[in-house]
C-alpha positions in Angstrom: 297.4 64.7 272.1 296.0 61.8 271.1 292.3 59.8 271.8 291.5 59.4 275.3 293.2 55.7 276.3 290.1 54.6 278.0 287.7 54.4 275.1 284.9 54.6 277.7 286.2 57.7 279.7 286.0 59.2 276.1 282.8 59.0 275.6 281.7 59.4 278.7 283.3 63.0 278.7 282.4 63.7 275.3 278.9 65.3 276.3 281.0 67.6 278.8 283.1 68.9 275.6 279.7 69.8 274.0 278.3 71.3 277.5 281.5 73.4 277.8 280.9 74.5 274.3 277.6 76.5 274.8 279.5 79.3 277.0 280.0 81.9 274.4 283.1 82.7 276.0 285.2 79.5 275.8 287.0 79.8 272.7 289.7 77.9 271.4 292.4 79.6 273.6 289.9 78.9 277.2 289.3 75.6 275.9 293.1 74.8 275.9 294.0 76.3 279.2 290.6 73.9 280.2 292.0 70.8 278.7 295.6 71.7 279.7 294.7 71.7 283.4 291.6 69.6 283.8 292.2 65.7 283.7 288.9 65.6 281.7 286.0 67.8 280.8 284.0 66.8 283.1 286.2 68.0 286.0 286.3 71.7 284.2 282.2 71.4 283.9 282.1 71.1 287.7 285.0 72.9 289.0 284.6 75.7 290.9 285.5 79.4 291.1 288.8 78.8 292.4 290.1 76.0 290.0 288.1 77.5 286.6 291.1 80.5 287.8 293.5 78.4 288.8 292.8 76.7 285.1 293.4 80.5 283.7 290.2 81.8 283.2 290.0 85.2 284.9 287.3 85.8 287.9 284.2 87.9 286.0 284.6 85.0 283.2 284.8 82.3 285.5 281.6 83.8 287.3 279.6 83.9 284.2 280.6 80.0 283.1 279.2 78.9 287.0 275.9 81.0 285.8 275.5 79.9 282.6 275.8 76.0 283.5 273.1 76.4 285.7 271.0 76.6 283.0 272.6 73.6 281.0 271.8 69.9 281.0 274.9 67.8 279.5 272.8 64.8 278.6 269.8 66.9 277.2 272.4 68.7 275.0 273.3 65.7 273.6 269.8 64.0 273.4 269.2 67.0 270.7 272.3 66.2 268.9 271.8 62.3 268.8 268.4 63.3 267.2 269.8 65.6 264.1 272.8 63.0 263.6 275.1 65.4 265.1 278.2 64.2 265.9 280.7 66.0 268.8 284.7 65.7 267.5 287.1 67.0 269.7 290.5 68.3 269.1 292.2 65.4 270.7 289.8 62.7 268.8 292.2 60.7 266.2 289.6 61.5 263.0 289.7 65.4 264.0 291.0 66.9 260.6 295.5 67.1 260.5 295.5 70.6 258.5 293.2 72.1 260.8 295.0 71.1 264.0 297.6 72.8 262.3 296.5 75.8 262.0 297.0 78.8 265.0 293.7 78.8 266.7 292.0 75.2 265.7 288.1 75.1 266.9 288.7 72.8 270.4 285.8 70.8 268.8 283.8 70.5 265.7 280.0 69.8 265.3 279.5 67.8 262.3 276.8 65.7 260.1 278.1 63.6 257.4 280.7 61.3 257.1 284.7 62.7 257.0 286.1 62.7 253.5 288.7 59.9 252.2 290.8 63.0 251.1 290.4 65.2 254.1 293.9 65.7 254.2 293.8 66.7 249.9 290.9 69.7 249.5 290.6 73.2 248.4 288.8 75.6 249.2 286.9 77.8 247.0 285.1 80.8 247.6 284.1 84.1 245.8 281.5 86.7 245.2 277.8 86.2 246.8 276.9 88.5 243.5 278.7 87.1 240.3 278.8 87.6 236.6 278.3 84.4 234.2 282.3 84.9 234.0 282.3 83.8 237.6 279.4 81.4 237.6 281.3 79.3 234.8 284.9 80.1 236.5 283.8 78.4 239.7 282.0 75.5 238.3 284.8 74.3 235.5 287.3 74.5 238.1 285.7 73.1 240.9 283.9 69.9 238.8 288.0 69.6 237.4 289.4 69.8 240.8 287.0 67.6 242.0 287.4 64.7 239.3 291.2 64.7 240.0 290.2 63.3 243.9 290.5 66.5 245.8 288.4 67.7 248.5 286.1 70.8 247.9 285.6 73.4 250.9 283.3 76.1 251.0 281.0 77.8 253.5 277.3 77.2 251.7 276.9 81.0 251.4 275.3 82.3 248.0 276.9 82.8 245.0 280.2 81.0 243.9 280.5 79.0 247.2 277.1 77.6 246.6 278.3 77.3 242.9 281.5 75.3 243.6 279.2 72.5 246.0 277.2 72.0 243.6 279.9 71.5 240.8 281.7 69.1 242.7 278.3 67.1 243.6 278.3 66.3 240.0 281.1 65.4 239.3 280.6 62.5 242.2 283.2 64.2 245.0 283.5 65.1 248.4 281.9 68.7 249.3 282.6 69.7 252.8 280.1 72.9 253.8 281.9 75.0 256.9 279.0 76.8 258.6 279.1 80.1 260.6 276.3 78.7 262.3 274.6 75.5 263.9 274.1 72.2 261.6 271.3 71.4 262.7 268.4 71.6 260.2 266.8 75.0 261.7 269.9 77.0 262.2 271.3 76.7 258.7 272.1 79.6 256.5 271.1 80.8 254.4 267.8 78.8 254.8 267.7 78.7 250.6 270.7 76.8 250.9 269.1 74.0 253.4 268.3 71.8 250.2 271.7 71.8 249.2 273.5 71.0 252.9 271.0 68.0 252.7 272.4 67.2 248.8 276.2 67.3 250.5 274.8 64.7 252.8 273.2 62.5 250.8 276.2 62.3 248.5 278.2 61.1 251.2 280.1 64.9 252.0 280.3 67.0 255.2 278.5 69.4 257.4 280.7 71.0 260.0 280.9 74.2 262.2 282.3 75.4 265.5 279.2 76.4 266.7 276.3 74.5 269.7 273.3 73.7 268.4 271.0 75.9 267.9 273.7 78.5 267.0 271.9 81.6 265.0 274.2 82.7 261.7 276.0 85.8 263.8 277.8 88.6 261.4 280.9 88.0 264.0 280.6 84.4 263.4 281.6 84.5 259.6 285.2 85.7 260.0 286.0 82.9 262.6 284.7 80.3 260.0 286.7 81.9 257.2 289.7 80.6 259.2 288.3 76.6 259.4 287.4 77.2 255.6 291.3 77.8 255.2 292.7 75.7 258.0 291.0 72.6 256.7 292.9 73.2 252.9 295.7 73.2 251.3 295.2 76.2 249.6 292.7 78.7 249.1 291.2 79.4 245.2 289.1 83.1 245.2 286.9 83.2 242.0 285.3 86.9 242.2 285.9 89.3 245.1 285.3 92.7 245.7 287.8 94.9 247.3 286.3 94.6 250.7 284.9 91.0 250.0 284.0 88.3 252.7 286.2 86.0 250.6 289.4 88.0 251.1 288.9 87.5 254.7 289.5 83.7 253.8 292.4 84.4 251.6 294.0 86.5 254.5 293.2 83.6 256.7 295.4 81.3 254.2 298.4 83.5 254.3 298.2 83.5 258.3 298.2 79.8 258.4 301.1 79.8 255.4 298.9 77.7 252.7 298.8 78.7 249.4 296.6 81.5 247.9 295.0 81.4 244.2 293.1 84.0 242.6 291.3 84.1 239.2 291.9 86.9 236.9 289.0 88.8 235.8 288.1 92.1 233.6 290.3 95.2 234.6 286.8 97.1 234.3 284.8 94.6 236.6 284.2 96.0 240.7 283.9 92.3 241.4 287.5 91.5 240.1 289.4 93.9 242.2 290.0 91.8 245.4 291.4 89.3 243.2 293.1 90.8 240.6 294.8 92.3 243.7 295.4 89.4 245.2 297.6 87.9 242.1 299.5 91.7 242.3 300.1 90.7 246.1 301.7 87.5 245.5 298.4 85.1 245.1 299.0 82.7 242.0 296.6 82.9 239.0 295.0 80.2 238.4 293.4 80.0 234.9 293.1 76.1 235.4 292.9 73.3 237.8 295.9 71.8 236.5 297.6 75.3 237.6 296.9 74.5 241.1 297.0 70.7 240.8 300.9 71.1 239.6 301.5 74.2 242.0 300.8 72.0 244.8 301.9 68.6 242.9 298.7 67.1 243.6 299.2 64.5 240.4 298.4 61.8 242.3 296.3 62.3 244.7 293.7 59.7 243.7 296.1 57.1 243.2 297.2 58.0 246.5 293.8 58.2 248.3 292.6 55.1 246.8 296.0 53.0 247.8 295.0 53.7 251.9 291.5 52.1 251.8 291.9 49.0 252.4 289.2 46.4 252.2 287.7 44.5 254.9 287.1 40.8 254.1 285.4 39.7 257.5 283.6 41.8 259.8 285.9 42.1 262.4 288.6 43.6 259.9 285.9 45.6 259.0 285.6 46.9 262.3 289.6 46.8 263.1 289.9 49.4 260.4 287.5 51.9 261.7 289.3 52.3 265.0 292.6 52.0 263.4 294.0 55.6 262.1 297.8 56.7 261.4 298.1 56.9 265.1 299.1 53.8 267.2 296.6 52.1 269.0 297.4 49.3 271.6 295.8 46.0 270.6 293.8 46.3 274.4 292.3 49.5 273.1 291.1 47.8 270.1 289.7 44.7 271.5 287.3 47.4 274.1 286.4 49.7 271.4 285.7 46.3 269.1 284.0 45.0 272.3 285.7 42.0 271.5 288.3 38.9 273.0 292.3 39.8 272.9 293.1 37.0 271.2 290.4 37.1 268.6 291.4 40.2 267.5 295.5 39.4 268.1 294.4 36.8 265.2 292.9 38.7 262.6 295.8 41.7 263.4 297.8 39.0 262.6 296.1 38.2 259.2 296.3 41.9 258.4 299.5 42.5 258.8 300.2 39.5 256.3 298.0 41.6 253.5 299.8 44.6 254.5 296.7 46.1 255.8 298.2 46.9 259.2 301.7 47.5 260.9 303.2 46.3 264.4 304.6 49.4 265.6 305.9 47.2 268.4 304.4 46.8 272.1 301.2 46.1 271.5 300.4 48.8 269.1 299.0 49.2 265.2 298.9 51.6 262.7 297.3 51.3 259.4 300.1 50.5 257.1 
């Protein structure tokens, strides 16, 4: 499913996607049988008993929703997310990331600070021991500064240890870090709190803060396995550095295999505890990766800057400028863009026009764009 046609019902019932959010219970599978059955959020906000099970939420569940709401102001949600920069993206938003919507379960929305990557759709994640040797410590930072300085993406889940280590590798070398929480982003809900300074360092660099869960959300031992998956889902392939046997960052790497993206694993010392998980992993099937060009070439990444690079394309007025932020891969119908622009049909029909000439933009035919 696409973005909303009416840009204005959108973001009208954007709130309402946030509101739903705050029942523990609505998870990604109540949140489709809600989307699948309501015409818009708000009307599953409001419904009652009999359509919330109608919808395919069962009775007791249904009674708990109508309860919790009570207690719930919509607007005031998003007053205190408007304050932290918090953005709301649901799953049927055009910028919600393609490899995660891909993926089995996909979070119905994300909660995010920071701007979305260039290379979204190019990352790797990286994770690994909370406890790790200098083996580890210099595994995780050559391979994520080189993975990094050939334009791809690095995901991690700001935990101590090498996931900490590989942000802070690829904030040198000038990439994208996107941080996946197993709690809140706003400021006070972060965790670890010793990690706070670095969420803000992936923001000022330009990266990503996102997670599943409301505002407010406290770091739950629960909630860490569910963001192991979004670690995954959002990569092309997964890169362990240091693991236990019964490491966290297994859970990730099992993730991987569920959603069928590739698994890589480090070698480490025979004798080492915290090499077991992922010397196991490469006896399970997981590709060693001594390298980044090992898992550059295993996924035939080459190019990916090249490739990156060649779909921004520059504004040279403002209104191109603002053409290309509503513009995605998906079409868009030239009325859609001249309410989201807030601007005259024909003014923007023009400078379409002058796009298309540069090759910035495709007619798809009737009415409708995609960037080229």
């Amino acid at each position: 499913m696409s973005i909303l046609p009416d840009s204005a019902n959108y973001d009208a019932d954007v709130p309402y996607w946030a509101a739903l959010s705050t029942f523990p219970k609505f998870g990604p599978k109540r949140f489709s049988l809600l989307r699948h059955y309501f015409p818009a959020m708000k009307n599953a906000w409001e419904a009652g008993l009999h359509d919330l099970q109608a919808a395919g939420i069962n009775e007791q569940t249904a009674m708990e929703f109508i309860e919790h709401r009570q207690g719930i102001d919509s607007n005031a949600e998003m007053e205190k997310l408007v304050a932290e920069n918090i953005t709301v993206l649901p799953i049927i938003d055009r910028r919600y990331p393609r490899l995660l919507k891909e993926i089995y379960d996909p979070p119905a929305l994300l909660y995010c600070r920071g701007n979305i990557p260039a290379n979204i759709n190019f990352c790797i994640a990286i994770v690994g021991a909370r406890k790790y040797s200098p083996y580890g410590q210099q595994a995780a930072q050559t391979l994520a500064a080189d993975l990094s300085a050939a334009g791809l993406g690095i995901v991690s889940g700001l935990a101590l240890g090498i996931d900490a280590i590989a942000h802070f590798a690829c904030l040198r070398t000038g990439g994208n870090a996107i941080a996946v929480l197993g709690s809140g982003v706003n400021n006070s809900s972060i965790y670890p709190a010793t990690n706070r300074n670095l969420a803000e360092q992936i923001l000022a660099a330009g990266g990503w803060l996102i997670s599943e869960y409301p505002y407010g959300t406290p770091a739950l031992q629960h909630h860490f396995p569910q963001r192991n998956r979004i670690i995954s889902g959002l990569s092309l392939g997964t890169l362990v550095i240091e693991a236990a046997e019964k490491s966290g960052a297994l859970i990730t790497a099992a993730c991987a295999l569920e959603q069928n993206r590739e698994i890589f694993a480090v070698p480490g010392s025979i004798f080492s505890q915290n090499c077991r998980g992922t010397n196991n992993l490469i006896k399970s099937g997981a590709k060693a990766a001594t390298s980044a060009a090992d898992i550059i070439d295993a996924l035939a990444l080459d190019n990916v800057k090249h490739f990156v690079r060649s779909q921004k394309a520059v504004a040279a007025t403002p209104l191109e400028e603002k053409i290309l932020k509503i513009l995605s891969r998906e079409a868009t119908h030239i009325n859609l863009l001249s309410r989201e622009a807030k601007l005259d049909t024909a003014a923007v029909n023009a400078t379409l026009l002058t796009m298309e000439l540069k090759g910035m933009v495709r007619n798809i035919g009737g009415g409708n764009y995609v960037l080229a």
